[in-house]
mmCIF file of the N, C-alpha and C atoms, coordinates in Angstrom:
data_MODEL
# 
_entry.id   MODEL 
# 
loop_
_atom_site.group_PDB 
_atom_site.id 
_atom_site.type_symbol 
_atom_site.label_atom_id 
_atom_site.label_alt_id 
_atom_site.label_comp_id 
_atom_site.label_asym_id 
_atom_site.label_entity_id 
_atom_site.label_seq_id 
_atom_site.pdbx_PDB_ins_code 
_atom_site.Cartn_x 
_atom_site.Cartn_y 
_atom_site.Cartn_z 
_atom_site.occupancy 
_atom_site.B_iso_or_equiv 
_atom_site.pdbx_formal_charge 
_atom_site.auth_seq_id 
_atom_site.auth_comp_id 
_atom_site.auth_asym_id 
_atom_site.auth_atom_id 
_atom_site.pdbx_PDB_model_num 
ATOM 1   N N  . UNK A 1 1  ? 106.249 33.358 382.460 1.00 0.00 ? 1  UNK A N  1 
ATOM 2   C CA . UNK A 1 1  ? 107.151 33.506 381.326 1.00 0.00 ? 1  UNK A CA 1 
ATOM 3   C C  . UNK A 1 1  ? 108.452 32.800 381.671 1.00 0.00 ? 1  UNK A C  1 
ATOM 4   N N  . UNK A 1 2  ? 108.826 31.917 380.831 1.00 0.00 ? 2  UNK A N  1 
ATOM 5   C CA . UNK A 1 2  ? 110.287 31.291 380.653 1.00 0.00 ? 2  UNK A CA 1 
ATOM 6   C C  . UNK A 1 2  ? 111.063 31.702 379.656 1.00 0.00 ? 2  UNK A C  1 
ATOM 7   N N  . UNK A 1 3  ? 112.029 31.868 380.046 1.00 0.00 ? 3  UNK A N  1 
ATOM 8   C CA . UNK A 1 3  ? 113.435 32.315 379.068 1.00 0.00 ? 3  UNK A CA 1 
ATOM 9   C C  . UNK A 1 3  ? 114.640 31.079 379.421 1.00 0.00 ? 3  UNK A C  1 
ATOM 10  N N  . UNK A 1 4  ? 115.154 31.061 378.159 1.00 0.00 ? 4  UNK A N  1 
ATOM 11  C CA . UNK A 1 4  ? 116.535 29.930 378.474 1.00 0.00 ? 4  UNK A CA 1 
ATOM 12  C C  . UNK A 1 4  ? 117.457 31.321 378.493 1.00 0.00 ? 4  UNK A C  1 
ATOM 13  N N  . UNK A 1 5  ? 118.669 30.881 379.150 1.00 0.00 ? 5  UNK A N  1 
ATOM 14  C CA . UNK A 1 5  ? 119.807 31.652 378.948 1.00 0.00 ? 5  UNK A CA 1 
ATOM 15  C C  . UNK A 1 5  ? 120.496 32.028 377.450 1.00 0.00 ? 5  UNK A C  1 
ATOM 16  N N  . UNK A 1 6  ? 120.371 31.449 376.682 1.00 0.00 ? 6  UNK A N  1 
ATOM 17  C CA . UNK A 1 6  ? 121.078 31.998 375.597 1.00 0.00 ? 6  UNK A CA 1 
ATOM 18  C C  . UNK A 1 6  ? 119.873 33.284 375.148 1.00 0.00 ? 6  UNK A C  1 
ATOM 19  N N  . UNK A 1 7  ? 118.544 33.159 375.254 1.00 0.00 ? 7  UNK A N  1 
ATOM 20  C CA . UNK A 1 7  ? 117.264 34.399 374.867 1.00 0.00 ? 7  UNK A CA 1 
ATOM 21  C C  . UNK A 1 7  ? 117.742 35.418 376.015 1.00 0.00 ? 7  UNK A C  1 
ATOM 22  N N  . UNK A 1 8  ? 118.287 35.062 377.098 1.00 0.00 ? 8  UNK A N  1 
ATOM 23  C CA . UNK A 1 8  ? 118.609 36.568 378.231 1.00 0.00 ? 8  UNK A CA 1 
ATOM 24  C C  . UNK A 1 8  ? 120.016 36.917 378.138 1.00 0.00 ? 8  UNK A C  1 
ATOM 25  N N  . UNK A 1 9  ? 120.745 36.261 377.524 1.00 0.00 ? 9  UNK A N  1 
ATOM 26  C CA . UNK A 1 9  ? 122.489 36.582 376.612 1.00 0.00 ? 9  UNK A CA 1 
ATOM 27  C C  . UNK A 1 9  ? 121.820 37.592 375.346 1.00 0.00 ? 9  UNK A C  1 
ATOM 28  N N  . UNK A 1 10 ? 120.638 37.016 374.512 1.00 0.00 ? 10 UNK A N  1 
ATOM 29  C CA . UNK A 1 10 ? 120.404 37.777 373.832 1.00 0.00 ? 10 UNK A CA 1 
ATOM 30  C C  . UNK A 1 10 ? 120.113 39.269 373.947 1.00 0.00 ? 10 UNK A C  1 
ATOM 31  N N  . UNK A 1 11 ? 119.000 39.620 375.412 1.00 0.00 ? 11 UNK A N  1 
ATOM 32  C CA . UNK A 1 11 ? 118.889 40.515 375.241 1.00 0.00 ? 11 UNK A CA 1 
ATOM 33  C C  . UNK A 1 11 ? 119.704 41.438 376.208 1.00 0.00 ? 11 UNK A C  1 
ATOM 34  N N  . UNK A 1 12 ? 120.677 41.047 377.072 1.00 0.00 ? 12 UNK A N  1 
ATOM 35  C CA . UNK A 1 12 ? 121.944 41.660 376.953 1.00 0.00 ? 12 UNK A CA 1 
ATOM 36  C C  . UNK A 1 12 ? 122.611 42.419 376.229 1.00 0.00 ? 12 UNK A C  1 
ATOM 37  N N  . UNK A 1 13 ? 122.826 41.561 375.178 1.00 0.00 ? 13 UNK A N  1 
ATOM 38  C CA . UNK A 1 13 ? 123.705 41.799 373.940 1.00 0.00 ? 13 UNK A CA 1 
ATOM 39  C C  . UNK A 1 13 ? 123.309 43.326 373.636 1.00 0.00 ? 13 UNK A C  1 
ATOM 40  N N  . UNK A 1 14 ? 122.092 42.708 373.451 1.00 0.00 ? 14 UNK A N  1 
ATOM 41  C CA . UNK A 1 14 ? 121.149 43.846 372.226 1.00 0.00 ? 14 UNK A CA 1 
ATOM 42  C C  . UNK A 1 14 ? 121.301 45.095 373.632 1.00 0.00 ? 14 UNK A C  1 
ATOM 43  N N  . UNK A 1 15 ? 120.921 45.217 374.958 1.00 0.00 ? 15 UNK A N  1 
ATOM 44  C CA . UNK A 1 15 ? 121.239 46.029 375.405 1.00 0.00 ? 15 UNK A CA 1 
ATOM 45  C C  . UNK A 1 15 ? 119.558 46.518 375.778 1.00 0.00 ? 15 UNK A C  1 
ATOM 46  N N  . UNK A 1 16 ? 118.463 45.395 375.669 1.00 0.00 ? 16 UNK A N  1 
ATOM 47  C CA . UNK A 1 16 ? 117.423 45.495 376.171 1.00 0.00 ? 16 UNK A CA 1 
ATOM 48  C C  . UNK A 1 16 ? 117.513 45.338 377.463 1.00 0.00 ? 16 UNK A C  1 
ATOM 49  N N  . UNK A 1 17 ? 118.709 44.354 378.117 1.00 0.00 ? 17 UNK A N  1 
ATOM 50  C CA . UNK A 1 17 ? 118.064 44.054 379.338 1.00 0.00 ? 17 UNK A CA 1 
ATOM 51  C C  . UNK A 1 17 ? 119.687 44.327 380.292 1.00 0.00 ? 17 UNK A C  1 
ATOM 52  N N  . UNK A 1 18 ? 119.801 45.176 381.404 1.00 0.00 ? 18 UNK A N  1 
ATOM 53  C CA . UNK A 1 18 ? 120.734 45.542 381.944 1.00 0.00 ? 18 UNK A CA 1 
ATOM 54  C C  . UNK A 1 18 ? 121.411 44.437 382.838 1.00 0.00 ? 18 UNK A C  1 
ATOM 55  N N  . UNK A 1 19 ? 122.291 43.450 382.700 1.00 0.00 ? 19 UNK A N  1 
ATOM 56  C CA . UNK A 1 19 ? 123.105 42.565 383.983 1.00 0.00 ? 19 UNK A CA 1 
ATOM 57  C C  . UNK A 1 19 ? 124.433 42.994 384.717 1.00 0.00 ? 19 UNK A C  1 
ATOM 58  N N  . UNK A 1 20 ? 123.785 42.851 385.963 1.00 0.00 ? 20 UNK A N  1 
ATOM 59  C CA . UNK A 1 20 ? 124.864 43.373 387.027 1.00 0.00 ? 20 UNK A CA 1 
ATOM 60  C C  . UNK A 1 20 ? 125.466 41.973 387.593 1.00 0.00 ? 20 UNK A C  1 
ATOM 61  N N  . UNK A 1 21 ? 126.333 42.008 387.256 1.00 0.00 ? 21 UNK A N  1 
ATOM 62  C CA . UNK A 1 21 ? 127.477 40.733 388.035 1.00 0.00 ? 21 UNK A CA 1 
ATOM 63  C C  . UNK A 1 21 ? 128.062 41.091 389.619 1.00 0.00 ? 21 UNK A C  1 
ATOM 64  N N  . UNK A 1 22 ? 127.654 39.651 390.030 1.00 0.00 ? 22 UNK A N  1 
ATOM 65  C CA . UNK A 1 22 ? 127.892 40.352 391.694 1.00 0.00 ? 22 UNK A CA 1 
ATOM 66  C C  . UNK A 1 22 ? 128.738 38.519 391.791 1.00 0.00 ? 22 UNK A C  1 
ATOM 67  N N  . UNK A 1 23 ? 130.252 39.021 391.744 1.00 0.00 ? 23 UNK A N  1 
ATOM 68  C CA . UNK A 1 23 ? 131.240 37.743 392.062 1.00 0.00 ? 23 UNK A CA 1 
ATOM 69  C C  . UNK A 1 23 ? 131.359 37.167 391.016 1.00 0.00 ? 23 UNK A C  1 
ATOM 70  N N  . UNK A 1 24 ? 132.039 36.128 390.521 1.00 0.00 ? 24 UNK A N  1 
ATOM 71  C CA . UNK A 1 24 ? 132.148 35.197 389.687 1.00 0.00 ? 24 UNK A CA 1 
ATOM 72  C C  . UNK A 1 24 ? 131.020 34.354 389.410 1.00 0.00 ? 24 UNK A C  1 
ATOM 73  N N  . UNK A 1 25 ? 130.448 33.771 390.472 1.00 0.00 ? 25 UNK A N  1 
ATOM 74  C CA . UNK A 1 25 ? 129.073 32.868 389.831 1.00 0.00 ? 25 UNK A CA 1 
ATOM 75  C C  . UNK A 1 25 ? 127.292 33.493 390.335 1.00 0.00 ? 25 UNK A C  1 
ATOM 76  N N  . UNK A 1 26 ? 127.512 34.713 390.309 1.00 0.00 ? 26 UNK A N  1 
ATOM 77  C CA . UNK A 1 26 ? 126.119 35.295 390.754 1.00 0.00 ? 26 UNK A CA 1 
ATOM 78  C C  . UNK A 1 26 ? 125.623 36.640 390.000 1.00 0.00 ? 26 UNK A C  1 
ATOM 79  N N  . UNK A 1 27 ? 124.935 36.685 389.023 1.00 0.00 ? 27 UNK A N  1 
ATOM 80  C CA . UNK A 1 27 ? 124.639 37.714 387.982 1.00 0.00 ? 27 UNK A CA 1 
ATOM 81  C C  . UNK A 1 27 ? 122.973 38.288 388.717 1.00 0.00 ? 27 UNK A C  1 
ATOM 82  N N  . UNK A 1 28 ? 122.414 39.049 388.749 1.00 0.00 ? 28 UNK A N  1 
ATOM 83  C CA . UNK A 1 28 ? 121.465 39.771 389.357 1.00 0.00 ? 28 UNK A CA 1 
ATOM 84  C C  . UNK A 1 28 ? 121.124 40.502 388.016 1.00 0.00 ? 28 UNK A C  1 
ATOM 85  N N  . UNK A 1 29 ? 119.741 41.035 387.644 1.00 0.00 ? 29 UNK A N  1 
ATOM 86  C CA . UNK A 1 29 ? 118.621 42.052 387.194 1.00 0.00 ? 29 UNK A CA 1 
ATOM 87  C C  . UNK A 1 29 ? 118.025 42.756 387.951 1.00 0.00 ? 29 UNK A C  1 
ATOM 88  N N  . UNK A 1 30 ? 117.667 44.022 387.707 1.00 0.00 ? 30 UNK A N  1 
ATOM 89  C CA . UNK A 1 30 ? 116.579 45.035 388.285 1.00 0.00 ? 30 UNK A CA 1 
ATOM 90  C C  . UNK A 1 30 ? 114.752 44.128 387.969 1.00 0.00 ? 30 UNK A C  1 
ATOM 91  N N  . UNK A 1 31 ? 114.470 43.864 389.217 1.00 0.00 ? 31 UNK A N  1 
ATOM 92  C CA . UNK A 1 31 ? 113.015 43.571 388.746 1.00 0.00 ? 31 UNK A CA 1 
ATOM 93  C C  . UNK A 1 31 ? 112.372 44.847 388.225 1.00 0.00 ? 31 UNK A C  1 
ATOM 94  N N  . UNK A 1 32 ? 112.619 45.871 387.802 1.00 0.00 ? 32 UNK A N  1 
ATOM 95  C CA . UNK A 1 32 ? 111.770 46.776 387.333 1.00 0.00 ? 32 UNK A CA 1 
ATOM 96  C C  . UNK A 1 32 ? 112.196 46.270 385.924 1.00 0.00 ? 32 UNK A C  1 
ATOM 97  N N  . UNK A 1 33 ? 113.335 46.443 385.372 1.00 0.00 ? 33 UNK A N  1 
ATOM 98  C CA . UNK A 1 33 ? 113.466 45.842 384.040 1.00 0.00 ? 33 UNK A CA 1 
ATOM 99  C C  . UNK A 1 33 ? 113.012 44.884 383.488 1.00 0.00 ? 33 UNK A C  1 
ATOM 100 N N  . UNK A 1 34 ? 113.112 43.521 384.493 1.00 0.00 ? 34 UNK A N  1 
ATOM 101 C CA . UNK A 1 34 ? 112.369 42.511 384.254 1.00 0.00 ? 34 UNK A CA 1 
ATOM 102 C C  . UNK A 1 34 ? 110.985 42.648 383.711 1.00 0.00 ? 34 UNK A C  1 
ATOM 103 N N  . UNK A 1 35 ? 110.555 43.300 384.722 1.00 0.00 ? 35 UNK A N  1 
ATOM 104 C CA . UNK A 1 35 ? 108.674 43.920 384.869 1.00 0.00 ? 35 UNK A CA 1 
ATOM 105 C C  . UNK A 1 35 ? 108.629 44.288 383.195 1.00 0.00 ? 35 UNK A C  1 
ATOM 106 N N  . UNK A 1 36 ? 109.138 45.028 382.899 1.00 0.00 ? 36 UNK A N  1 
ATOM 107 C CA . UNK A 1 36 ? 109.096 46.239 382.224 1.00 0.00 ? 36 UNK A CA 1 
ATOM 108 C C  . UNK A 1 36 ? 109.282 45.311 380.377 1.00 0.00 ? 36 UNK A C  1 
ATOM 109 N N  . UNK A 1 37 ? 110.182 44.111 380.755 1.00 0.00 ? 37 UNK A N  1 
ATOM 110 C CA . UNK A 1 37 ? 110.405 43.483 379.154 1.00 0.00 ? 37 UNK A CA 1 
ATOM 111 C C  . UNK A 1 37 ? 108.974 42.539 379.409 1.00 0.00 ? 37 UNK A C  1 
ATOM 112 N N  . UNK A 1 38 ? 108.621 41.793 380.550 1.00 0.00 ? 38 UNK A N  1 
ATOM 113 C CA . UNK A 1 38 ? 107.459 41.205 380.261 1.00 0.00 ? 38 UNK A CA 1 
ATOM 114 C C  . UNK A 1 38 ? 106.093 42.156 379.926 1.00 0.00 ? 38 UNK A C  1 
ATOM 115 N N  . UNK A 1 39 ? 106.491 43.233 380.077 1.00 0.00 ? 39 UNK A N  1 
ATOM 116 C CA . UNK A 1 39 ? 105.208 44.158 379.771 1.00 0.00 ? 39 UNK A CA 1 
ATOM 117 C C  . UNK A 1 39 ? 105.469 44.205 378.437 1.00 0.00 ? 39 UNK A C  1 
ATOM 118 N N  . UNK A 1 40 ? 106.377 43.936 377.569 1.00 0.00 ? 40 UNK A N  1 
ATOM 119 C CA . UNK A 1 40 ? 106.913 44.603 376.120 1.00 0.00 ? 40 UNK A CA 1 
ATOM 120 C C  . UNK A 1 40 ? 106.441 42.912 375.212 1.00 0.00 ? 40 UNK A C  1 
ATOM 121 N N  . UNK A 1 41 ? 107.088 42.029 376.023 1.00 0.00 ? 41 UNK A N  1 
ATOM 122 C CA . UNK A 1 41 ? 106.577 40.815 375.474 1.00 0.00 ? 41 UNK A CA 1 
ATOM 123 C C  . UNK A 1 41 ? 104.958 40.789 375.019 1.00 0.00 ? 41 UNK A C  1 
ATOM 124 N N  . UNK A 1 42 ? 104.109 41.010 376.320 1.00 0.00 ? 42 UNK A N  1 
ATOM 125 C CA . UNK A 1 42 ? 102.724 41.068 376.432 1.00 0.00 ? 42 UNK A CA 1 
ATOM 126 C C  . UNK A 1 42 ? 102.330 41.704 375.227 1.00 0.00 ? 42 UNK A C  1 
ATOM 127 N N  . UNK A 1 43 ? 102.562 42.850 374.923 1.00 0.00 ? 43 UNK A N  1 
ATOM 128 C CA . UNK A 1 43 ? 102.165 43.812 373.506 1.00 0.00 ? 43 UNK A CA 1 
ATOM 129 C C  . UNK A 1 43 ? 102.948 43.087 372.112 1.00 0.00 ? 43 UNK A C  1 
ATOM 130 N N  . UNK A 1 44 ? 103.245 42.211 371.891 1.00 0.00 ? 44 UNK A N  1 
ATOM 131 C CA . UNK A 1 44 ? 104.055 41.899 370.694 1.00 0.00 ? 44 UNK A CA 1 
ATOM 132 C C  . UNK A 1 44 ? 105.671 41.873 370.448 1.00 0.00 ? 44 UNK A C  1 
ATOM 133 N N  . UNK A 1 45 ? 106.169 41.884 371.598 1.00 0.00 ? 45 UNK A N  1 
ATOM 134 C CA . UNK A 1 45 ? 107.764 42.387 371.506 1.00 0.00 ? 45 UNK A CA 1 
ATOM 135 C C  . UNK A 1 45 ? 108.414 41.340 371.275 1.00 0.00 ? 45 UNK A C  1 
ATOM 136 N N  . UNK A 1 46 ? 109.369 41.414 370.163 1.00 0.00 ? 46 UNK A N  1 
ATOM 137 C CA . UNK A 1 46 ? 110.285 40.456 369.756 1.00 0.00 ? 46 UNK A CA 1 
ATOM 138 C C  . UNK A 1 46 ? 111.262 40.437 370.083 1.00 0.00 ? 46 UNK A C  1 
ATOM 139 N N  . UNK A 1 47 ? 111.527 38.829 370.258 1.00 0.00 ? 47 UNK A N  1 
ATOM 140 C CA . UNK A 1 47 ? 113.397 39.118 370.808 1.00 0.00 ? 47 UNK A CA 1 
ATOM 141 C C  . UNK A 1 47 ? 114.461 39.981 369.560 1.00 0.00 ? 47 UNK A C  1 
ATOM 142 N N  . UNK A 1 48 ? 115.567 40.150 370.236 1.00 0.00 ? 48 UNK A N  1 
ATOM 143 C CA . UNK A 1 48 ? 116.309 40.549 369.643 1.00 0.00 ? 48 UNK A CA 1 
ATOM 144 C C  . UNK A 1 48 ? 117.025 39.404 368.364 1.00 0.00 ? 48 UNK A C  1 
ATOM 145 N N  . UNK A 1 49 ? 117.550 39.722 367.460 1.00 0.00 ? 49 UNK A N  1 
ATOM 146 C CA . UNK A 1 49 ? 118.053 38.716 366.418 1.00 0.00 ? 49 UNK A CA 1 
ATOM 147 C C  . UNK A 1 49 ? 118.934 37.749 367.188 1.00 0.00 ? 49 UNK A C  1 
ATOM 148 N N  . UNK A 1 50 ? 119.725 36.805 367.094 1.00 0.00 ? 50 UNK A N  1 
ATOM 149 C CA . UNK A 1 50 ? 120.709 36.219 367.976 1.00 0.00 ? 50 UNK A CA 1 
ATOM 150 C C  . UNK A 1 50 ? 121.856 36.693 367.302 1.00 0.00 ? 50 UNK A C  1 
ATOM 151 N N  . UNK A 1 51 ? 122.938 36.897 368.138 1.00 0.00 ? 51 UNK A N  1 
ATOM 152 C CA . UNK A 1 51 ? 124.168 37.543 368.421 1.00 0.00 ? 51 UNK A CA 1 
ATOM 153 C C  . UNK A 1 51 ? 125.433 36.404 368.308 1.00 0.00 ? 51 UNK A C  1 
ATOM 154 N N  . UNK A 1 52 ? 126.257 36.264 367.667 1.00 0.00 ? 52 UNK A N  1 
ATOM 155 C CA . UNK A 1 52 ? 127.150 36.015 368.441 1.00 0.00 ? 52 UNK A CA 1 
ATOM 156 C C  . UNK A 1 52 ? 127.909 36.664 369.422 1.00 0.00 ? 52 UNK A C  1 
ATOM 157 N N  . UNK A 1 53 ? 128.225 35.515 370.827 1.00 0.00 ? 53 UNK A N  1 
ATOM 158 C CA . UNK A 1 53 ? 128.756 36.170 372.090 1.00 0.00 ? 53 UNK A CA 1 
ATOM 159 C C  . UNK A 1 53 ? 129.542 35.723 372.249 1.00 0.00 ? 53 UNK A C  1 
ATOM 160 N N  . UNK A 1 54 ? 131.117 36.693 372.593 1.00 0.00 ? 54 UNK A N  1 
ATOM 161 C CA . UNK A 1 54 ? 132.505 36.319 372.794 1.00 0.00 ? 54 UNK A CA 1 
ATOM 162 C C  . UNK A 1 54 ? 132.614 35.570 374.525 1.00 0.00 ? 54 UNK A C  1 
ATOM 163 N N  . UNK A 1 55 ? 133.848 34.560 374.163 1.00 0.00 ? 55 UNK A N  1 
ATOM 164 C CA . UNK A 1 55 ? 133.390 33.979 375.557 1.00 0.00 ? 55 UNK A CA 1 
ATOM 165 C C  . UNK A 1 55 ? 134.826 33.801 375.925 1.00 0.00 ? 55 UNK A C  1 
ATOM 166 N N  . UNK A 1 56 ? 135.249 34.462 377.183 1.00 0.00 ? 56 UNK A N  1 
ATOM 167 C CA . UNK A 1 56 ? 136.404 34.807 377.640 1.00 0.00 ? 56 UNK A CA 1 
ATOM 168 C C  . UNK A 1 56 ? 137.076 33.731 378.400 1.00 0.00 ? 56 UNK A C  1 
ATOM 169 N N  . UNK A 1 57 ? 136.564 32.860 378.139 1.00 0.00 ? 57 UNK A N  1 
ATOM 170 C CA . UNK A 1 57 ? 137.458 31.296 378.536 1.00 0.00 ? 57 UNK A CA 1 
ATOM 171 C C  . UNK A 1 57 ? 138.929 31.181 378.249 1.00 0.00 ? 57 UNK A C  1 
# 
């Protein structure tokens, strides 16, 4: 399974998928979560709608 970054911003957003920021340029996931949305994909799971995301630049 491939995801671009703006589909894993998405499910951020939406609050499907939990990101832990570790420093300025290194963001980390729980592989159980991971596990757990490709298991949701597998059965029919749709992304979330797209979001606009505020960007603190």
């Amino acid at each position: 399974m491939s995801l671009s970054l703006s589909t894993i911003d998405r499910y951020v957003a939406a609050g499907v998928l939990q990101r832990y920021k570790i420093g300025p340029r290194r963001t980390l996931f729980r592989l159980r979560d991971v596990e757990h949305l490709v298991r949701r994909d597998d059965v029919g799971f749709q992304a979330p709608a797209p979001v606009r995301l505020r960007s603190d630049f």
